[in-house]
C-alpha positions in Angstrom: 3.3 -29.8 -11.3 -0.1 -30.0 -11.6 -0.8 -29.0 -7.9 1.1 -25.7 -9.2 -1.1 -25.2 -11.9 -4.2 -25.8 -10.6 -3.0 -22.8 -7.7 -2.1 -20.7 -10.3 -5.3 -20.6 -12.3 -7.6 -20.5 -8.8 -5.2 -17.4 -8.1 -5.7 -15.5 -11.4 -10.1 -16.7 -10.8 -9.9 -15.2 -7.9 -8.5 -12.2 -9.8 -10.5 -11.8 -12.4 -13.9 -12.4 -10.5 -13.1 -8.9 -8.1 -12.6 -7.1 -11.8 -9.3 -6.1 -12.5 -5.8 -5.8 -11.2 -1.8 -6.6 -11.3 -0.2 -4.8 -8.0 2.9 -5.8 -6.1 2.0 -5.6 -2.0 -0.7 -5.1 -0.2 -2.4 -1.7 -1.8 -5.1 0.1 0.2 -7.8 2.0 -1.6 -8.7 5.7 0.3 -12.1 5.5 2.3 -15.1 7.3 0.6 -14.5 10.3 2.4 -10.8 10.9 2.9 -9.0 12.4 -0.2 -5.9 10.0 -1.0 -2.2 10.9 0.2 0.0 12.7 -1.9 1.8 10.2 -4.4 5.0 9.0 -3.2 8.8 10.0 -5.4 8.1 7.7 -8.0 4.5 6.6 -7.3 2.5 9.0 -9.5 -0.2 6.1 -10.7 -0.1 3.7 -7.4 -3.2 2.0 -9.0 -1.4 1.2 -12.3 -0.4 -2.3 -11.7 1.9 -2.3 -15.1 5.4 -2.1 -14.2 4.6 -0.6 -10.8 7.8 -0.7 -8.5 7.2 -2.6 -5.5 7.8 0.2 -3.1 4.8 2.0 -4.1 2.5 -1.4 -2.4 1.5 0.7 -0.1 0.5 4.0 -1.3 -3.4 4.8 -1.4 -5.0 5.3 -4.6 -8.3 7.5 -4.9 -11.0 6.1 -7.1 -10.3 9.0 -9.5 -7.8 6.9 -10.7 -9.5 4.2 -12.0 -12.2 3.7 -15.2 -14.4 1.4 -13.8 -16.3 3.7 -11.5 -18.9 0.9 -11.5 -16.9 -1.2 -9.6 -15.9 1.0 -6.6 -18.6 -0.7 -5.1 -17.0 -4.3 -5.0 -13.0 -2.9 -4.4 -14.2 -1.2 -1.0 -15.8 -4.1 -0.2 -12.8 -6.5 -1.0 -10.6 -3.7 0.6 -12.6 -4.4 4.0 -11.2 -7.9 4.4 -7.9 -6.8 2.6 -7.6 -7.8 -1.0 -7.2 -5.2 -3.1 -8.0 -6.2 -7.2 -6.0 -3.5 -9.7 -6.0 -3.6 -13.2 -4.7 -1.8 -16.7 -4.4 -2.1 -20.4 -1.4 -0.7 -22.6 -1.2 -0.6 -26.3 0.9 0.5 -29.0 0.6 1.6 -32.4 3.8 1.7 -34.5 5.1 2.0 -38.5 9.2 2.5 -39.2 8.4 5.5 -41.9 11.8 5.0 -42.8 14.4 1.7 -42.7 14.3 -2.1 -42.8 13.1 -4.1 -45.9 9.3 -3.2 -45.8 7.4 -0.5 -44.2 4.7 -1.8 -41.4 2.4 -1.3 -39.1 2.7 -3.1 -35.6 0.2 -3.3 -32.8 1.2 -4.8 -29.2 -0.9 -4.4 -26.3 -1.0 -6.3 -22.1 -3.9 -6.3 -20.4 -1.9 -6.9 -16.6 -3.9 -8.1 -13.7 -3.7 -9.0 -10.4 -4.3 -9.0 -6.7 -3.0 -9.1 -3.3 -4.1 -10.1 0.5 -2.9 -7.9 3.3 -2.8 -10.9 5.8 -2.8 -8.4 8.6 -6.8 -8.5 7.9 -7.4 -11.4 6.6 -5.6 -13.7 9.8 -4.5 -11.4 11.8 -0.7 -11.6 10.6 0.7 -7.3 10.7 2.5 -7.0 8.1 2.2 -10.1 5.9 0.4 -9.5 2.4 0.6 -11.8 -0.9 0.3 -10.8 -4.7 -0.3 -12.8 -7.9 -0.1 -11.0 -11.1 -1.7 -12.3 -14.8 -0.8 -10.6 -18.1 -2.3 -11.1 -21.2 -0.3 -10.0 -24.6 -1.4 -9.2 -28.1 0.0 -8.0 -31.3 3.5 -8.0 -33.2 6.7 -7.2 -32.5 8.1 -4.2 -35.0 12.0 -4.4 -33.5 12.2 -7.6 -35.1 10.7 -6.6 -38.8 13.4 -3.6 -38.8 16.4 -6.1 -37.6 17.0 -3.8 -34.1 19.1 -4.9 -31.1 17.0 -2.6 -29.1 13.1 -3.1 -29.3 11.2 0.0 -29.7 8.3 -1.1 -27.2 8.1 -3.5 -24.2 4.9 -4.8 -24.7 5.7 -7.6 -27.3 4.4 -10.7 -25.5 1.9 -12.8 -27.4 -0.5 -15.3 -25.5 -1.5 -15.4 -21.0 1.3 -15.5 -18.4 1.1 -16.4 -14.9 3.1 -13.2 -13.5 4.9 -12.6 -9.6 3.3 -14.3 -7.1 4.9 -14.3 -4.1 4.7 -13.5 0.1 5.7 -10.4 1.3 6.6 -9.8 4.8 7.2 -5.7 6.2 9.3 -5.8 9.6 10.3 -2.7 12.3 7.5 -0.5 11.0 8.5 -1.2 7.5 12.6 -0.5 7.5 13.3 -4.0 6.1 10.6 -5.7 3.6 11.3 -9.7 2.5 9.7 -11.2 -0.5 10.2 -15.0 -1.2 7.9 -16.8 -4.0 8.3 -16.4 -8.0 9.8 -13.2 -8.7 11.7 -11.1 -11.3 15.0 -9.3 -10.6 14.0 -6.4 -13.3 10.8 -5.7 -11.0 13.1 -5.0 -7.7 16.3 -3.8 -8.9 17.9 -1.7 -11.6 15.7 1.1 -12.1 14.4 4.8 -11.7 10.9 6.2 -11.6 11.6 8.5 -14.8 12.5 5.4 -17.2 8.8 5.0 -17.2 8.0 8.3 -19.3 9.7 6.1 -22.4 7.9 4.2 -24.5 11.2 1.8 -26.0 12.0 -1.6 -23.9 16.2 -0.1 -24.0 15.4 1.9 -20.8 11.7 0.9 -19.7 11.5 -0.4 -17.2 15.4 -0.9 -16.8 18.8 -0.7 -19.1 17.9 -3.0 -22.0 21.6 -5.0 -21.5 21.5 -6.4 -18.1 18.3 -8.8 -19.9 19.6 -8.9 -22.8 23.2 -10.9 -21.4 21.0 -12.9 -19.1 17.8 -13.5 -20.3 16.8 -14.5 -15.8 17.0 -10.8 -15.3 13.9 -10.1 -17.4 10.8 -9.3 -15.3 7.2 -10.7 -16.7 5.8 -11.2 -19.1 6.9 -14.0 -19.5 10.4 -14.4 -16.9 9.9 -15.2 -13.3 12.1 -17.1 -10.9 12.2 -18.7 -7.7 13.8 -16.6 -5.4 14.1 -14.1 -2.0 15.2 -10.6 -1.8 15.3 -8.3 1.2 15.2 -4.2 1.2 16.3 -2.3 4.6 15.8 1.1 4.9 18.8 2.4 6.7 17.7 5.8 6.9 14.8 7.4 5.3 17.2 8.3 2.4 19.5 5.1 2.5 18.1 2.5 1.1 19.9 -0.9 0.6 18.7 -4.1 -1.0 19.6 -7.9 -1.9 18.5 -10.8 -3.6 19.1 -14.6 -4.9 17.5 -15.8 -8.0 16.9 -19.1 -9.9 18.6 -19.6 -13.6 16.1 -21.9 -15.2 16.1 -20.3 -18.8 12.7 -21.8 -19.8 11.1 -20.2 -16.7 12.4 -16.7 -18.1 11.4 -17.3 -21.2 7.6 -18.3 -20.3 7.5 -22.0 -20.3 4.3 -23.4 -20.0 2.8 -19.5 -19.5 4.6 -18.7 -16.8 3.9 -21.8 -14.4 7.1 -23.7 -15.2 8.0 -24.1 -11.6 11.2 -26.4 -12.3 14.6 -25.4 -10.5 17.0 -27.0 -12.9 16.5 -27.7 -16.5 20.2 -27.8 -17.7 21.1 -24.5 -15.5 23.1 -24.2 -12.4 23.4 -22.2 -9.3 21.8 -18.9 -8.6 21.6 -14.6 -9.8 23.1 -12.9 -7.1 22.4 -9.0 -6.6 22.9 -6.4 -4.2 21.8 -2.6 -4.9 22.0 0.3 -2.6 19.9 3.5 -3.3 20.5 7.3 -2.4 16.9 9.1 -2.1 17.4 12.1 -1.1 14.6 15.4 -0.7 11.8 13.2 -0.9 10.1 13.6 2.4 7.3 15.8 2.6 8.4 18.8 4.6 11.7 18.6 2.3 12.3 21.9 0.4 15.4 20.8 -1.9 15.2 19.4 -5.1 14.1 15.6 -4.8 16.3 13.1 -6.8 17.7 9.6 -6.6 20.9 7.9 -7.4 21.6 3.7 -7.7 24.1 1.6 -7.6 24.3 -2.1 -7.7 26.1 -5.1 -8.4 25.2 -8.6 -9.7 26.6 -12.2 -10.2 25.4 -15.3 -12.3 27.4 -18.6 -11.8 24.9 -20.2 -14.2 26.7 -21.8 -17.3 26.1 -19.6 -20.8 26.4 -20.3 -24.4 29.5 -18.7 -25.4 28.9 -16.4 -28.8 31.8 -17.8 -30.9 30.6 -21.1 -30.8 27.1 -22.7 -29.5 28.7 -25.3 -28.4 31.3 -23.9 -26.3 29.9 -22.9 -23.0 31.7 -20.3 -20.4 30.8 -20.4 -16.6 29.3 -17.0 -14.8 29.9 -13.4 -15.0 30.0 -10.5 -12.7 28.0 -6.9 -14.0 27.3 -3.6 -12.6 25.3 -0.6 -13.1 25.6 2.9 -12.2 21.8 5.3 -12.4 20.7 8.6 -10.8 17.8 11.1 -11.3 17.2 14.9 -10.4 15.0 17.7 -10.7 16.9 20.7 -11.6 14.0 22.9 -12.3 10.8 23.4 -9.9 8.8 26.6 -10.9 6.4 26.2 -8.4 8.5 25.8 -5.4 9.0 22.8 -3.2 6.0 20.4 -2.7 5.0 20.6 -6.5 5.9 18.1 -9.0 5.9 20.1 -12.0 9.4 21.4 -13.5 12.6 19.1 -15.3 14.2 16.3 -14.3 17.5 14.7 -16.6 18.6 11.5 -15.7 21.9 9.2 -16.8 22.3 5.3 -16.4 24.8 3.2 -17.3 25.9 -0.7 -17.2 28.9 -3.1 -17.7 28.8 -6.9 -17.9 32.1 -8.3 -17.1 32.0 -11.2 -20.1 32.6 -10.0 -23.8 32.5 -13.9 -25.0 29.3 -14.5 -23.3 27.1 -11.0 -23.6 26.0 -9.7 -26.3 26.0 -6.0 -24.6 28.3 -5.7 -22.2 28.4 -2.0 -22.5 25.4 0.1 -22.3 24.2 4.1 -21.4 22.2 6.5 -21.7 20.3 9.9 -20.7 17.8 12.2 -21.1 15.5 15.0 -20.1 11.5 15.0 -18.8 9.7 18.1 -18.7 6.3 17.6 -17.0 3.8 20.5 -17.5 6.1 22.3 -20.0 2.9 24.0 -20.8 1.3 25.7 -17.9 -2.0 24.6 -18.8 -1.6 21.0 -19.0 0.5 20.8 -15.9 0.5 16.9 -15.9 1.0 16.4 -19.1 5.1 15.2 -19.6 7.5 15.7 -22.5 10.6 13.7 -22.5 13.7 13.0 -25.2 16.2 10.1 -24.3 19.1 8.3 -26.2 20.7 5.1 -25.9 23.8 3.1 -26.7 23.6 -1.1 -26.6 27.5 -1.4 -27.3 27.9 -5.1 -29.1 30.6 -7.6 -28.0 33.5 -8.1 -29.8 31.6 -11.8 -30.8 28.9 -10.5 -31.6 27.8 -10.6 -35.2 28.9 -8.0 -37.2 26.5 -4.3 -37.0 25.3 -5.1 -33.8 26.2 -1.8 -31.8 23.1 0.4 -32.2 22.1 3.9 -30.5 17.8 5.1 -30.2 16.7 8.6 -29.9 13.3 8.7 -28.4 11.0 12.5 -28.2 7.6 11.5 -26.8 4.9 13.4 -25.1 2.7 12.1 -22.9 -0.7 13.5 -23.2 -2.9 13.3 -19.3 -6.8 12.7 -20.2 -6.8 12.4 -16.6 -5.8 10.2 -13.6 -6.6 7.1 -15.3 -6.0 7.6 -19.2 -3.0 8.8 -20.8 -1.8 9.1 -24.9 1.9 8.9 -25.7 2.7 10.3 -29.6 6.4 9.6 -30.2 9.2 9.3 -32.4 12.5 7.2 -32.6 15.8 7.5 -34.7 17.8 3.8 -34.5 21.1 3.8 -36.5 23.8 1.5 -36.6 27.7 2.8 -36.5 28.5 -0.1 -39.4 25.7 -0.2 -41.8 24.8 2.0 -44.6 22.5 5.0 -43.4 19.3 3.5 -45.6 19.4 0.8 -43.5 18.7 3.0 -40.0 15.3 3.3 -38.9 12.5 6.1 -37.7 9.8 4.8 -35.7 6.7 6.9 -35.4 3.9 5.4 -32.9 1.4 6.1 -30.4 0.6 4.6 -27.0 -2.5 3.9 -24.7 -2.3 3.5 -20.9 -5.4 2.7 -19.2 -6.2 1.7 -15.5 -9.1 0.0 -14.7 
């Protein structure tokens, strides 16, 4: 253990002394002369290592993109002999104007950094890289003074945590990627690129219930697992993906900030989960409407307290989830990003006795540069359901409205004003909730 914590902290040192960062794959940074590609479907901040999916390792990032200009200096440099430092800070600012027992005001904010080593410099290895991510968390938590099921931000996640770290491996000129090390099943799996124009944690970065019944799903800060998962592109639009997880509950929950490396503390075999993805008009030379639909399946045979008694215990469940995108609006004709896109999700777990939400859904509607002048700006308006088990306690069931627009300073700073309606089916209506807040994302 303390071999694994001493390589934990040299990791985040090395981190922190090339400035800042928190990636997932080996990122390049575009040469001083060459203007960077054209984001990827889903990429549109590539150096924004916060929730970044892990397909977007790859995609260059200009320097425009970034705050510390003063630094460009020491990231080509590290780029040269492949490590590539990325950084950002997020921070919220909310008050519930209406519901709960008191009216208050709640800050959270994560500075996430991190860094990764394209091997394929560094020894010569084509296509190995490694990545090592480091949060740190501030701040209060505002779902838990207004008694919600769904948490109206994310970022709730006081003290340092040792994030991912992990090998990956790319294979037949990328088709099939394999990462093995400590990983989270929320970072790979179960999610779409619009989810991150919300601000609440019930569909950013994925559908609030498939954490919320298995606390191993949840991605960092704080959870991470051992584990391995595989992605093979079948076809440029057929993507399919798989991967096994550890159970250790106290490594989900942070343990030891993040470097409880322990297999089994009371849990038992492994999180199984298999996803295949439908990408479609997403090339560059494609002139239909680009979109994306996902579909997965996942199994726990880990043992879980059972929610009529905590002593009663009730082995493994089986879930699924059902999610798709599309742009149904493109003013500006094929190439261009600005114009609507609605999306839907949905998720079952199989287990009333042991899941607190064994139903959830939503939907919604993003708008980005609704006004012609501030094409990059984004407006979206969402709602969920987290439908409660039938052990749950009473008043559990609870839907949230979300309207946010998210102001573009430029590449590197955006604002987020928004506004959130939580009620409860059961409970009198003075006891649902509006949530008014703003948000700060920052790369570094």
């Amino acid at each position: 253990m303390l071999r694994f914590k001493i390589a934990a902290i040299t990791l985040i040192g090395v981190c922190l002394s090339a400035s800042a960062s928190y990636p997932a794959g080996a990122q390049q940074i575009a040469p001083a002369n060459q203007p960077p590609e054209e984001p990827k479907f889903g990429c549109p901040h590539p150096a924004n290592p916060h929730r970044r999916p892990r397909e977007c390792n790859d995609a260059v990032f200009g320097l425009d993109e970034t705050l510390a200009g003063a630094w460009d200096p020491v990231r080509r440099a590290a780029q040269r002999i492949g490590l590539t430092p990325t950084g950002s800070y997020v921070g919220v600012l909310q008050t519930n104007v209406t519901g709960g027992q008191h009216q208050v005001w709640s800050y959270a904010g994560q500075l996430s950094l991190a860094i990764t080593a394209d091997f394929s410099e560094l020894i010569k290895t084509p296509g190995l890289s490694a990545y090592a991510g480091f949060s740190w968390g501030t701040g209060s938590n505002l779902g838990g003074s207004i008694d919600s099921v769904i948490l109206t931000s994310g970022l709730y996640a006081p003290s340092f945590y040792l994030g991912e770290m992990y090998l990956q491996q790319r294979l037949l000129q990328k088709k099939i990627t394999i990462l093995a090390g400590r990983l989270a099943v929320a970072n790979g799996f179960a999610t779409l690129p619009v989810f991150t124009n919300y601000v609440n944690y019930g569909i950013n970065p994925n559908p609030f219930s498939l954490g919320a019944n298995d606390v191993t799903f949840f991605g960092p800060p704080t959870g991470t697992e051992w584990g391995a998962q595989a992605t093979y592109a079948v076809t440029p639009s057929i993507q399919i993906a798989a991967g096994a997880f550890n159970t250790n509950v106290n490594s989900a929950n942070g343990e030891d900030h993040g470097t409880d490396f322990t297999l089994q503390e009371g849990n038992k075999g492994v999180l199984a989960i298999a996803e295949l993805d439908y990408l479609y008009n997403q090339r560059a030379n494609s002139t239909g409407k680009p979109g994306q639909l996902t579909v997965g399946y996942l199994h726990s045979n880990n043992s879980f307290p059972s929610l009529v008694g905590p002593t009663e215990h009730s082995d493994g469940y089986s879930g699924a989830y059902l999610m798709g995108q599309q742009m149904v609006f493109r003013p500006d004709g094929p190439g261009t990003s600005r114009g609507a896109t609605v999306w839907g999700s949905w998720a079952l777990n199989s287990k009333d006795l042991i899941s607190p939400i064994p139903l959830f859904w939503g939907a919604g509607l993003s708008y980005e540069g609704l006004i012609p002048a501030r094409k990059n700006d984004v407006i979206s308006v969402g709602v969920i359901r987290a439908e409660a088990s039938k052990y749950a306690p009473p008043k559990s069931t609870e839907q949230l409205l979300e309207l946010n627009y998210q102001w573009s300073h430029s590449r590197f700073l955006t604002i987020t004003p928004h506004g959130q309606y939580l009620w409860k089916e059961e409970t009198r209506d003075g006891r649902n909730a509006t949530v008014l807040g703003i948000q700060l994302s920052i790369t570094l």
